[in-house]
N, C-alpha and C positions, 0 to 999 in steps of 0.2 A: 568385575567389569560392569560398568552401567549402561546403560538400556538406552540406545541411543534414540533421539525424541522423534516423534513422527507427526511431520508437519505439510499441512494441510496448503495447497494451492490450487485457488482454482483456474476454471479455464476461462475463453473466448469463445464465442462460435466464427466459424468458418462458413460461410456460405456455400452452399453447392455450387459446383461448378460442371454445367452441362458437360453430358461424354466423358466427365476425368473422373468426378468425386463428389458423392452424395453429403449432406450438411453434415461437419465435422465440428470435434473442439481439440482447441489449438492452446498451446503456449508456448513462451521461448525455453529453450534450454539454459539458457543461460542462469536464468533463477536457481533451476532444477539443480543445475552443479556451481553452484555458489552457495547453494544452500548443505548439498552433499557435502563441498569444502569444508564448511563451519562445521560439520558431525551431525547432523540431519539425516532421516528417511522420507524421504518427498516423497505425498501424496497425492496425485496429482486428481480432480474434482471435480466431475462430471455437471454440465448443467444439466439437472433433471428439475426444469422449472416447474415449482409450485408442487414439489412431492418431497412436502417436509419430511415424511418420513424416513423414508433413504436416507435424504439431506443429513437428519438427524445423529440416524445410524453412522454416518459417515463421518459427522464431528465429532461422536463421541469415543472414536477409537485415536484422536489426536491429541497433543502433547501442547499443540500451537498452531498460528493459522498466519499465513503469509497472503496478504494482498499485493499481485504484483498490479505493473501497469496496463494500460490500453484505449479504449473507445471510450468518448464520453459518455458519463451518466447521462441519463434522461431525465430531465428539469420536472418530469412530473413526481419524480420519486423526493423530492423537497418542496411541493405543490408550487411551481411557476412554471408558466407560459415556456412554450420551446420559441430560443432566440432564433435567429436568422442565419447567424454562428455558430450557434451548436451544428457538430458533427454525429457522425455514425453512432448509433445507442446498442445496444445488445441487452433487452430485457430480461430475458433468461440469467443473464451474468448480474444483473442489478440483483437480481430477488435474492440468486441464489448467495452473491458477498454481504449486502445486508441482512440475512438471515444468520449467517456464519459470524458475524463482526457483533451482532445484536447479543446471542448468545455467549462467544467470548467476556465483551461484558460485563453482563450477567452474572459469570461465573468465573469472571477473573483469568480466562486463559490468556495467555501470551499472544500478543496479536502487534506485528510486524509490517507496516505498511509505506508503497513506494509510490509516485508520480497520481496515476489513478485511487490507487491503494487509499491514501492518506484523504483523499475525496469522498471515497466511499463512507472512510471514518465517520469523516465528519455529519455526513447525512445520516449515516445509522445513527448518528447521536445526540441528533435534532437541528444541527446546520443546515447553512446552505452555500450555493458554489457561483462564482462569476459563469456564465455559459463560453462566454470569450472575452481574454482578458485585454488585448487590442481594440476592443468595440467596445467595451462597455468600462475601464477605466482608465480615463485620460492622460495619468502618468505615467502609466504603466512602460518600465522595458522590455524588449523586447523578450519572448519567454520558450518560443514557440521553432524550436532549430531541430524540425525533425530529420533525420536523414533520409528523404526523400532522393534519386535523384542523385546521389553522392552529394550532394550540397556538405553534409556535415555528418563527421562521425560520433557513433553513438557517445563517445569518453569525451568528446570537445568538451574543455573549460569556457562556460557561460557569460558566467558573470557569480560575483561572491552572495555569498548569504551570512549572515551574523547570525552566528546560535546565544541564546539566550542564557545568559549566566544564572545557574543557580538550574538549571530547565535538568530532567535525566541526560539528556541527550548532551548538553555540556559534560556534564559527568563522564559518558560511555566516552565520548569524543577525546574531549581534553582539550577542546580546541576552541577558539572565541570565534573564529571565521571561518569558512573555507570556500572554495574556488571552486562553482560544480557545474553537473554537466542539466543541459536544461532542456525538455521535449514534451512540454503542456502549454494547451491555448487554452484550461481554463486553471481554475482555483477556487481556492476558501476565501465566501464572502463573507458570510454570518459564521464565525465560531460556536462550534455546540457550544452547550451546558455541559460540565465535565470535562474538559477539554482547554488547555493551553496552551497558547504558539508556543514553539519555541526554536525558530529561526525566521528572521525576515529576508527578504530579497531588499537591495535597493530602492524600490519603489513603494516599499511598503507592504507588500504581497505579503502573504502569510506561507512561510515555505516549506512549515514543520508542526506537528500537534503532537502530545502526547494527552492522557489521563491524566487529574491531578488526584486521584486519591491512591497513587501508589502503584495501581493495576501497572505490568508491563503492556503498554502499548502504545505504539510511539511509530506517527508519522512522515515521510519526507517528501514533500515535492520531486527531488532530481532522482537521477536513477545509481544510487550506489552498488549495484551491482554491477556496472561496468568503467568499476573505479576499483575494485578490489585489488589489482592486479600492480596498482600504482600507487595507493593512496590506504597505509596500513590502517587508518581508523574507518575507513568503509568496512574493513573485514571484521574490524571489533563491532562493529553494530549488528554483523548478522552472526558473531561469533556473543553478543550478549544475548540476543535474541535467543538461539539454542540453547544456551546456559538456562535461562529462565525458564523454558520449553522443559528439561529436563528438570528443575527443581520442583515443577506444577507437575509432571509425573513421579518424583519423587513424594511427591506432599500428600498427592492420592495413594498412593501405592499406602501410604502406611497413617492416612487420613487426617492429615492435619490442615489447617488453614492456613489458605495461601495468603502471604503477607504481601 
């Protein structure tokens, strides 16, 4: 039987909330068992800001490192000005996923990333991001359908994106387009180094990154974990994800170089 992979997510902070609950860290579940679905042991990732060494401790019992969604980055962590537009930051969550994402890298781990996720990417790898994509580009459509409010639910189909032929993610997919769900006001301005789209939005948006030298890592703008349920190649993305997760602990167990 193989050794199912143990992959790494982290959190949010939670704000204290006088008389109920002292400062917490939070995620959805949903990740946690879409991830359990693929064959995963989710790890779920305490912010211990600025104590690499935990930090460290804590990557290196992992297989793979899943960035889910959430609060804007903070525009200091790609050296620009905070917009007007930029929303809620959580510094703690910035250090502690570009520390995690930096390292995978590094060392080729497996690294999976969605909405925020694939932002993060891009900054741990020299990018940088629009703070809001209403304010600051002019063609832009609409991107930003959070379910606030019941306004919209989280699976509503958006608008299309076009995966990029030849990209991994055509590959995992099989698919030239698809139809997804959309809940980000900002995005990828500046594409790292290392790094190529490989899905656009209609407007041009950059809605997808992976690595180009091979490394499994591979990012999405929309949120495919609340597509699995309807849409069988959302499940092949986090059902490749684990597969790779499990090959990079195969390749250490018996030391070989991750291809």
């Amino acid at each position: 039987m193989h050794k199912r992979p143990i992959i790494g997510v982290p959190t949010q902070t939670l704000e204290a909330i006088p008389d109920q609950l002292p400062m917490c860290w939070v995620m959805s579940q949903r990740y946690i068992r879409v991830l359990t679905a693929a064959g995963a042991v989710p790890w779920i990732i305490p912010l211990l800001h600025e104590d690499a060494e935990t930090l460290r401790a804590i990557y290196e019992q992992l297989d793979g490192v899943f960035l889910p969604g959430g609060v804007d980055m903070d525009p200091g962590s790609y050296q620009e000005e905070r917009h007007a537009h930029c929303g809620r930051t959580d510094p703690a969550r910035d250090w502690t996923e570009l520390m995690l994402t930096q390292w995978a890298m590094d060392e080729r781990k497996p690294l999976l990333a969605v909405c925020r996720g694939v932002q993060v990417m891009n900054v741990a790898a020299g990018g940088t991001l629009w703070q809001d994509l209403s304010a600051q580009v002019s063609e832009s459509i609409k991107h930003d359908y959070f379910p606030s409010q019941g306004r919209y639910s989280r699976d509503m189909r958006a608008h299309d994106v076009n995966i990029v032929e030849g990209s991994r993610l055509h590959g995992l997919l099989g698919r030239d387009a698809l139809n997804v769900n959309s809940m980000h006001h900002q995005g990828i301005k500046t594409l790292a180094p290392g790094l190529v789209a490989n899905a656009y939005a209609p407007d041009g948006i950059v809605e997808g990154a992976e690595a180009t030298n091979g490394h499994f890592m591979i990012g999405v703008q929309w949120h495919p974990e609340d597509l699995t349920d309807c849409e069988p190649c959302m499940r092949k993305l986090f059902e490749s994800f684990i597969d790779a997760s499990m090959e990079f602990n195969e390749s250490q167990a018996f030391g070989a170089s991750v291809v």
